[in-house]
FISEVO-226595 format. One record per residue (C-alpha): residue in three letters; x, y, z. Coordinates in Angstrom, 2 decimals. Example, Ala and Ser with C-alpha at 12.3 -4.5 7.8 and 13.67 -1.06 7.14 Angstrom:
BEGIN
<dolum aa="ala" xx="12.30" yy="-4.50" zz="7.80"/>
<dolum aa="ser" xx="13.67" yy="-1.06" zz="7.14"/>
***
This chain:
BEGIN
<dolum aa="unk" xx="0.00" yy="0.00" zz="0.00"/>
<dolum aa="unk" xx="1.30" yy="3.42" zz="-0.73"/>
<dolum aa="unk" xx="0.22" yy="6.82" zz="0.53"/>
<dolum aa="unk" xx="1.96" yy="10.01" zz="-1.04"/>
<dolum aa="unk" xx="2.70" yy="13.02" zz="1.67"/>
<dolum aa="unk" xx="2.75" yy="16.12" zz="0.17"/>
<dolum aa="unk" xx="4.04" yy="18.99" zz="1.48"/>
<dolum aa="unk" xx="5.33" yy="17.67" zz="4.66"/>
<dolum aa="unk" xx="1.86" yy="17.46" zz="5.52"/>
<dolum aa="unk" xx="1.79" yy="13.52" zz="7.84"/>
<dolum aa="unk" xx="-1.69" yy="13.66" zz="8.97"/>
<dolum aa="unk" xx="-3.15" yy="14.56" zz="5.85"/>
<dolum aa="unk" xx="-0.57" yy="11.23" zz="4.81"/>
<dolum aa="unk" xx="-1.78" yy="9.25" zz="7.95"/>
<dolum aa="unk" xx="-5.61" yy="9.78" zz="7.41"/>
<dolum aa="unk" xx="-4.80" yy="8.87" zz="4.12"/>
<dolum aa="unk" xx="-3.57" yy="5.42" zz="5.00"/>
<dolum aa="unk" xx="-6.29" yy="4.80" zz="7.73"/>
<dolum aa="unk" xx="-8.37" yy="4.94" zz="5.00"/>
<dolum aa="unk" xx="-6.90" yy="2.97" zz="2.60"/>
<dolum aa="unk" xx="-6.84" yy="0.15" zz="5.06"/>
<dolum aa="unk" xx="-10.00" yy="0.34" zz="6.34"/>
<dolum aa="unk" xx="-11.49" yy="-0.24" zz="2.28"/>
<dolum aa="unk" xx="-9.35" yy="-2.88" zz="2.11"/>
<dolum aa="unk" xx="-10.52" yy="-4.48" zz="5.53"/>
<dolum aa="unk" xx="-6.73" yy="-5.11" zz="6.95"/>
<dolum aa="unk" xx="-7.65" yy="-3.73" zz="10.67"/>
<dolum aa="unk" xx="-10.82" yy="-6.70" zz="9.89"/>
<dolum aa="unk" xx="-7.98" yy="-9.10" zz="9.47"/>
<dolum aa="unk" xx="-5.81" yy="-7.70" zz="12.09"/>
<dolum aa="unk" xx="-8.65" yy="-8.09" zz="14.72"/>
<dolum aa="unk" xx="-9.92" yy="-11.76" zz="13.73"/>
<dolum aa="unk" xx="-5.91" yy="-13.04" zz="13.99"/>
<dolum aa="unk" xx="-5.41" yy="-11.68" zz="17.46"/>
<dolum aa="unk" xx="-6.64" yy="-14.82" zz="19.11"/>
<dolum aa="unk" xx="-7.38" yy="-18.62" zz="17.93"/>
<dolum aa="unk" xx="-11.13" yy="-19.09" zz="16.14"/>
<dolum aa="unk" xx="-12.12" yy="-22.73" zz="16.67"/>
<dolum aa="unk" xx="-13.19" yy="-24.07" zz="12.72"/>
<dolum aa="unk" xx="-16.37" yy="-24.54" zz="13.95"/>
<dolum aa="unk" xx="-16.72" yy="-20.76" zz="15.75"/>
<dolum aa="unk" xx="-14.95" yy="-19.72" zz="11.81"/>
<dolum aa="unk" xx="-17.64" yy="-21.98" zz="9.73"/>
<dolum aa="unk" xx="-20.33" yy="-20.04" zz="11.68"/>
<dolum aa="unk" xx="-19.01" yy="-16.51" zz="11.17"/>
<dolum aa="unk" xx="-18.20" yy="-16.98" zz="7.51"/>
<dolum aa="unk" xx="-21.87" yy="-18.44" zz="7.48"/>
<dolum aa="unk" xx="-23.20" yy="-15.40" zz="9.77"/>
<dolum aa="unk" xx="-21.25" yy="-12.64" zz="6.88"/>
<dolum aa="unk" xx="-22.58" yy="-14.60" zz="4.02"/>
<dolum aa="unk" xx="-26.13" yy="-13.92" zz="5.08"/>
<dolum aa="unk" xx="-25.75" yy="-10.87" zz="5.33"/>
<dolum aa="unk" xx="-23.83" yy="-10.16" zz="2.09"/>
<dolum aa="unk" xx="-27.14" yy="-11.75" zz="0.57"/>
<dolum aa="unk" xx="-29.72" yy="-9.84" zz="2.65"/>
<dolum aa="unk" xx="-27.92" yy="-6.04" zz="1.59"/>
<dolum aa="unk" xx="-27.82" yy="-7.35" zz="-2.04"/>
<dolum aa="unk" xx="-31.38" yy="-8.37" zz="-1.96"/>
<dolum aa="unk" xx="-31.66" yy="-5.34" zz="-0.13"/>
<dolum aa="unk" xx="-29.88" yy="-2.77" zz="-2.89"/>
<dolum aa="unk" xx="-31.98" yy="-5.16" zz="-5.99"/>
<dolum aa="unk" xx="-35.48" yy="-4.26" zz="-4.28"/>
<dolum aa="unk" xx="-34.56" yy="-0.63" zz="-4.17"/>
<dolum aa="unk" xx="-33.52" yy="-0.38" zz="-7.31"/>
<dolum aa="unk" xx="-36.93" yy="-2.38" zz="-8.92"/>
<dolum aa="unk" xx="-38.50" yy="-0.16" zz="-6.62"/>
<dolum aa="unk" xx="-39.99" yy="-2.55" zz="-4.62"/>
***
């Protein structure tokens, strides 16, 4: 990943990178590999994000048929 800083400016830089890895879901990643997840406890989360991937996309396809 690579942020730019322009004109000495390291916040502007910083906030930049926050961001970046925030889209990108890293601090996600970061959070879930701070302590073992059982396969079982992972099978049921991946299950639990799944739905609800499905749900917003049925979600974002009924408001756009205007339903």
């Amino acid at each position: 990943m690579l942020v730019f800083v322009r004109d000495n400016n390291v916040d502007q830089a910083l906030r930049a990178l926050k961001k970046k890895m925030q889209r990108e879901g890293i601090f996600r990643e970061i959070k879930l590999h701070r302590q073992f997840e059982k396969p079982s406890e992972r099978r049921v989360r991946e299950r639990a994000e799944a739905m609800r991937r499905a749900r917003k996309l049925a979600r974002k396809r009924a408001d756009r048929e205007g339903f």
